[in-house]
C-alpha positions as CSV (number, residue, x, y, z in Angstrom):
1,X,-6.9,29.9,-45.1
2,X,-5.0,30.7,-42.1
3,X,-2.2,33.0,-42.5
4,X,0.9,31.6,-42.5
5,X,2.0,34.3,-39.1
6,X,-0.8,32.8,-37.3
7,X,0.3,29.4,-38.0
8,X,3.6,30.0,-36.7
9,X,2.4,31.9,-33.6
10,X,0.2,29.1,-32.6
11,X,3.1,26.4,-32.8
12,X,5.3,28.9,-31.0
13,X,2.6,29.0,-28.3
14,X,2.3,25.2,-28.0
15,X,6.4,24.8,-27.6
16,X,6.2,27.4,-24.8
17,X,3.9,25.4,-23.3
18,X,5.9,22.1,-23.3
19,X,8.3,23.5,-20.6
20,X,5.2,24.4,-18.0
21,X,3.5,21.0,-18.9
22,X,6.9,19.0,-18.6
23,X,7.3,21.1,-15.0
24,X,3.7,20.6,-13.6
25,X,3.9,16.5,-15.0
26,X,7.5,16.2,-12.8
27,X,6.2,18.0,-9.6
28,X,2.5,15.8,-9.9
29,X,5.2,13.0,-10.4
30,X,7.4,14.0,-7.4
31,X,4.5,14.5,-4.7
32,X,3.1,11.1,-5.8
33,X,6.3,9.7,-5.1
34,X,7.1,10.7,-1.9
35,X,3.6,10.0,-1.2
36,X,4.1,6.6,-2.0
37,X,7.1,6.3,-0.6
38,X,6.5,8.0,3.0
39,X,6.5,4.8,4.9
40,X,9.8,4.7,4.3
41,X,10.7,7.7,5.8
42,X,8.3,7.8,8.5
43,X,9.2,8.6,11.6
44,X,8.6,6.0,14.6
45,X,7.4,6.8,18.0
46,X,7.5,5.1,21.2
47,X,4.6,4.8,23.9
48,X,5.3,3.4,27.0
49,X,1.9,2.3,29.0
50,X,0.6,4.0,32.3
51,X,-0.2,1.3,34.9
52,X,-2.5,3.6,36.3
53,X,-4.5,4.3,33.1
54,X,-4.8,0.6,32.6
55,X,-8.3,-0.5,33.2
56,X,-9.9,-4.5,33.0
57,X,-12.3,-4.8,29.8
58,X,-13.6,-8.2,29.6
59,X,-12.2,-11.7,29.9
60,X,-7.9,-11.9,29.5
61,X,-8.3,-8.6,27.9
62,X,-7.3,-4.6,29.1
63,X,-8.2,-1.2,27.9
64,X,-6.3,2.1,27.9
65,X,-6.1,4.8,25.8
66,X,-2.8,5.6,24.1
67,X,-1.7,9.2,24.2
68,X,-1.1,11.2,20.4
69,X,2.9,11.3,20.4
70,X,4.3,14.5,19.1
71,X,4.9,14.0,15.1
72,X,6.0,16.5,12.0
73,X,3.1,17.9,10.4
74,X,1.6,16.4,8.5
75,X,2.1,13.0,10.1
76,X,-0.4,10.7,11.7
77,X,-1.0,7.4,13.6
78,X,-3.0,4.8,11.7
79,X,-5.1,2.9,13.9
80,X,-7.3,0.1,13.1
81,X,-11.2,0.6,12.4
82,X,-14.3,-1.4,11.2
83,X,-12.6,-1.1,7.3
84,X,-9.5,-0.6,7.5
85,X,-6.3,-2.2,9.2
86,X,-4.3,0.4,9.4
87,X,-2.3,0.0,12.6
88,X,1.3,-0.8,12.7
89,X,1.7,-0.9,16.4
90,X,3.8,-3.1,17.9
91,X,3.5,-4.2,21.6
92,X,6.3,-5.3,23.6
93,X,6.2,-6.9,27.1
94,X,9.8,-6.7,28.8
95,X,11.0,-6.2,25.2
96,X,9.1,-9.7,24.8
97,X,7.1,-8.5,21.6
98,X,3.6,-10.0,21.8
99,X,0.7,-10.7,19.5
100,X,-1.1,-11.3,17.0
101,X,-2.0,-8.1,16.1
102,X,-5.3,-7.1,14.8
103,X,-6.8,-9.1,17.0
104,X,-10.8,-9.7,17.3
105,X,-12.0,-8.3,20.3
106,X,-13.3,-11.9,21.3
107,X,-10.3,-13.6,20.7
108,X,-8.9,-11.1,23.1
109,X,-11.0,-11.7,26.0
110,X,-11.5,-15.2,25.5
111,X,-7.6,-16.5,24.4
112,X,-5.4,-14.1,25.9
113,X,-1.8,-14.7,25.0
114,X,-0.4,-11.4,24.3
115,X,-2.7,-11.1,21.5
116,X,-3.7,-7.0,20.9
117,X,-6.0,-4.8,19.1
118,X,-5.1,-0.6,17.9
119,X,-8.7,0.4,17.7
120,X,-9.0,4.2,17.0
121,X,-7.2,5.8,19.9
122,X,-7.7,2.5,22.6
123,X,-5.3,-0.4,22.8
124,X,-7.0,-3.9,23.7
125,X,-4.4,-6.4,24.7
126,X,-3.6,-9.3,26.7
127,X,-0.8,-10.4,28.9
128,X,1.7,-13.0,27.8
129,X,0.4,-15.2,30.7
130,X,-2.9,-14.0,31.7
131,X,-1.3,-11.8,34.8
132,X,-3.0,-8.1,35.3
133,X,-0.6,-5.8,33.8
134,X,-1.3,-2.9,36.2
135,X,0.5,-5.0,39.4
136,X,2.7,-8.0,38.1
137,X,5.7,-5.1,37.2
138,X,6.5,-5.3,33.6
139,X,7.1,-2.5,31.1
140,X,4.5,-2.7,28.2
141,X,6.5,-0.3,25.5
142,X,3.9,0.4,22.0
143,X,5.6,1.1,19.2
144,X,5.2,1.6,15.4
145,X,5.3,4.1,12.6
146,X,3.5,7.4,11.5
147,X,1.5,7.7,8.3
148,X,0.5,10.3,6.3
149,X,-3.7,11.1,6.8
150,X,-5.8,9.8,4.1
151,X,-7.3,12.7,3.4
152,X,-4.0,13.9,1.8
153,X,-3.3,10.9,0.3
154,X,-6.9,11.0,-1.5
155,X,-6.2,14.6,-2.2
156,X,-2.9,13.9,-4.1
157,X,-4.8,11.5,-6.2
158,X,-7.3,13.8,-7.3
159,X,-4.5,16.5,-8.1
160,X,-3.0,13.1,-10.3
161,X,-6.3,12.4,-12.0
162,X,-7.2,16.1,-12.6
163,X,-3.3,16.4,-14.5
164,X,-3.8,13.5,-16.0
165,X,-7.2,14.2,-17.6
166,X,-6.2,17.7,-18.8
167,X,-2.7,16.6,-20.2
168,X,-4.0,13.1,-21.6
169,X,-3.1,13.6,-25.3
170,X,0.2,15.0,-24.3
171,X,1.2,12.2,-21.9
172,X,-0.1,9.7,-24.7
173,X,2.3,11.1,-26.8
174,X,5.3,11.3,-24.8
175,X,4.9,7.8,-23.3
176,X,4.7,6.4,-26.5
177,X,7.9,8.5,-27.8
178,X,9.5,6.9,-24.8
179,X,7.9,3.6,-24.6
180,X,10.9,1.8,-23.3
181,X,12.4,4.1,-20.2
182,X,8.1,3.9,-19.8
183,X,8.3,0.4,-19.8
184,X,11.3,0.3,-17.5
185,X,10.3,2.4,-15.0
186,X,6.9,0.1,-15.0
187,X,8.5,-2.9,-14.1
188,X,10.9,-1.3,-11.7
189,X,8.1,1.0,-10.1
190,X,6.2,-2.8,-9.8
191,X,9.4,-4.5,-8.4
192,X,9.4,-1.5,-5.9
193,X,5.8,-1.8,-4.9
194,X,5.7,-5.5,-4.3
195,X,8.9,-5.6,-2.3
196,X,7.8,-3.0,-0.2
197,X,4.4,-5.1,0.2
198,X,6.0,-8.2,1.1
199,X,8.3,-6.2,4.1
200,X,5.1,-4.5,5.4
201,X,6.1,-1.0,4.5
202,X,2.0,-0.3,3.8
203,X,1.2,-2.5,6.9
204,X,-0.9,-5.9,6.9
205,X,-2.9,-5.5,3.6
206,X,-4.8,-9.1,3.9
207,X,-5.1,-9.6,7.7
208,X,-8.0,-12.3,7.7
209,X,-7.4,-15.9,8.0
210,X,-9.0,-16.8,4.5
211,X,-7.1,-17.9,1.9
212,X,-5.5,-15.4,-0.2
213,X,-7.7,-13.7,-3.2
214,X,-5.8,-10.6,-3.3
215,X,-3.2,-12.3,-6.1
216,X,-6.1,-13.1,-8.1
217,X,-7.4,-9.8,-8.4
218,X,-4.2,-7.8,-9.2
219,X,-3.4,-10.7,-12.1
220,X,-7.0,-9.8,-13.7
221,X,-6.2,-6.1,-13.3
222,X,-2.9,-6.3,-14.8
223,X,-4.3,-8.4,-17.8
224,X,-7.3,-5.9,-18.1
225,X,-4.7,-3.0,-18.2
226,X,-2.2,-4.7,-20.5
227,X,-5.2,-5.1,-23.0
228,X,-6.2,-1.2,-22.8
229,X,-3.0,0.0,-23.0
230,X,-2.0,-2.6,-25.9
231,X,1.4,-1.8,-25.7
232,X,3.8,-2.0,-22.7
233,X,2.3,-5.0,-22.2
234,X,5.3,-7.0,-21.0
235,X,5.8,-4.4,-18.0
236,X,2.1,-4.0,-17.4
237,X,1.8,-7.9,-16.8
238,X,5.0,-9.1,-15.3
239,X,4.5,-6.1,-12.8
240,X,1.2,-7.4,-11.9
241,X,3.0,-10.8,-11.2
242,X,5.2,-9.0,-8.8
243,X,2.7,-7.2,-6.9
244,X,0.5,-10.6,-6.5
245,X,3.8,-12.1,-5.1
246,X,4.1,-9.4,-2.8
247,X,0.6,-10.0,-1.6
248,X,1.5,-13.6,-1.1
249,X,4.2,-12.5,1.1
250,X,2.2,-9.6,2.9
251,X,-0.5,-12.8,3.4
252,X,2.1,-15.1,5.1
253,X,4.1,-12.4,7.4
254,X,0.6,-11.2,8.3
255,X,-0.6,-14.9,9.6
256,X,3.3,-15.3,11.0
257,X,3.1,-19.0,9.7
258,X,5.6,-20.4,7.0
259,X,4.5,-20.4,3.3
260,X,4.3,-24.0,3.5
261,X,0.9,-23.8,6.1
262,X,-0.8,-21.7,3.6
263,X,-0.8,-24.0,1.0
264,X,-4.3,-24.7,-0.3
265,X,-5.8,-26.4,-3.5
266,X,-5.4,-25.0,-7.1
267,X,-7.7,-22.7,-7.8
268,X,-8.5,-23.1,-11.1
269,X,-9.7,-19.7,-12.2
270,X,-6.3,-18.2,-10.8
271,X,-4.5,-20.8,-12.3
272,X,-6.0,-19.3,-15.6
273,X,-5.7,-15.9,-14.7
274,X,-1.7,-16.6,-14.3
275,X,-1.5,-18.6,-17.6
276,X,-3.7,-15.1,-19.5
277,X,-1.5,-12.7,-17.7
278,X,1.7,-15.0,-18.5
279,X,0.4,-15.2,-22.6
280,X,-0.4,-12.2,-22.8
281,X,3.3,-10.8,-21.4
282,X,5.1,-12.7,-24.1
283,X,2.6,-12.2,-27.2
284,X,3.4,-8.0,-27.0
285,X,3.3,-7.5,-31.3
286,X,1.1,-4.3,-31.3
287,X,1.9,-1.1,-32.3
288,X,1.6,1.8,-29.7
289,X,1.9,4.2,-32.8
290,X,-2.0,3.5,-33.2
291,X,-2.6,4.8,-30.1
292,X,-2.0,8.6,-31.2
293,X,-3.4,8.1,-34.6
């Protein structure tokens, strides 16, 4: 049998290491916030466009690089790539601001119309009417806001998972010992994410001119993650709701055209997916004590 000293020493060891696993939880916690949250304390920059290092491309459309403005470490610009649409630039003509952004490369050449493209460190754009920028004497002014590199952002979530693994049984714990701040700060954290979707603060998530699927695919994740967890399952699902209604949102300021234009049939198997994710919100009897049996 283990000796009664022994026994005591071990507990003693494991309440010593509450206050380290409490400290490292809150500053994992912290840097993932402020991650999260950077584009909203971003800072901004301003380019205004060289005439002289303005060249012709193609078609209605013009080429020039655009120069790396001087940002806090460890601050970027996104640009737009082949996956990824990343940029936030705006582009302004006599403080006229033009667009669409994100802009194929085609559409550019072929339509004109103020319509642009941030790809990598090159901006493709188009006069408002067609004139060459370099000699009709407006001020083309680029503006938008930094981000932090993806490489940190992918290293903070490895840091998360890594805590997360090691500290699983007790984070289960405590999250069940706390269930409803837990739940709480679920639904608020969701409220957060989708408002900040719909306003742009993570740029144009869905730029394409489909019809929106990215609702449909948060409302199965939420159900999916409702059902693992089996408990919190009010918070899990209604947040998911949120976040697809952000997307909806982050859809129509993307296309600029009222929600009324994007209406399109029901589809049926999001329709469903709402009405599971709906049920399963209000039909939370399980109890999370099994979860640490």
């Amino acid at each position: 049998m283990t000796d009664p000293s022994e026994r005591g020493e071990t507990k003693r060891g494991r309440m010593d290491a509450s206050p380290a696993r409490a400290v490292l939880l809150f500053v994992a916690i912290a840097v993932s916030l402020a991650s999260f949250c950077s584009p909203l304390w971003a800072p901004r920059f301003e380019l205004k466009l060289d005439p002289s290092a303005i060249t012709p491309e193609l078609g209605l459309a013009y080429a020039t690089p655009l120069p790396q403005p001087k940002l806090p470490f460890p601050f970027g610009v996104p640009t737009d790539t082949s996956g990824d649409a990343g940029s936030s630039l705006e582009l302004r003509e006599n403080g006229l601001l033009l667009g669409p952004a994100h802009s194929v490369h085609a559409d550019i050449r072929s339509q004109g119309g103020g319509g642009f493209s941030h790809w990598y460190d090159y901006l493709y754009f188009s006069t408002s009417d067609g004139t060459d920028p370099r000699v009709n004497g407006r001020a083309y002014i680029a503006t938008g806001s930094a981000r932090l590199p993806q490489r940190l952002l992918n290293a903070i979530l490895l840091a998360d998972v890594t805590i997360i693994f090691f500290l699983r049984r007790w984070i289960l714990a405590l999250l069940v010992r706390h269930r409803r701040v837990v739940a709480g700060a679920v639904f608020v954290g969701a409220c957060s994410a989708a408002a900040m979707l719909a306003f742009g603060a993570f740029g144009v998530v869905n730029p394409t001119g489909s019809p929106p699927k990215y609702p449909g695919l948060v409302l199965s994740i939420a159900a999916h993650v409702a059902r693992s967890l089996r408990f919190n399952r009010r918070a899990v699902s209604m947040g998911g709701l949120l976040i697809a209604a952000g997307s909806v949102a982050d859809r129509t300021r993307a296309c600029g055209k009222p929600v009324e234009s994007l209406a399109q049939p029901a589809d049926p198997e999001l329709c469903i997916r709402l009405l599971d994710v709906i049920a399963l919100a209000w039909t939370d009897r399980s109890d999370p004590r099994r979860l640490i049996r």
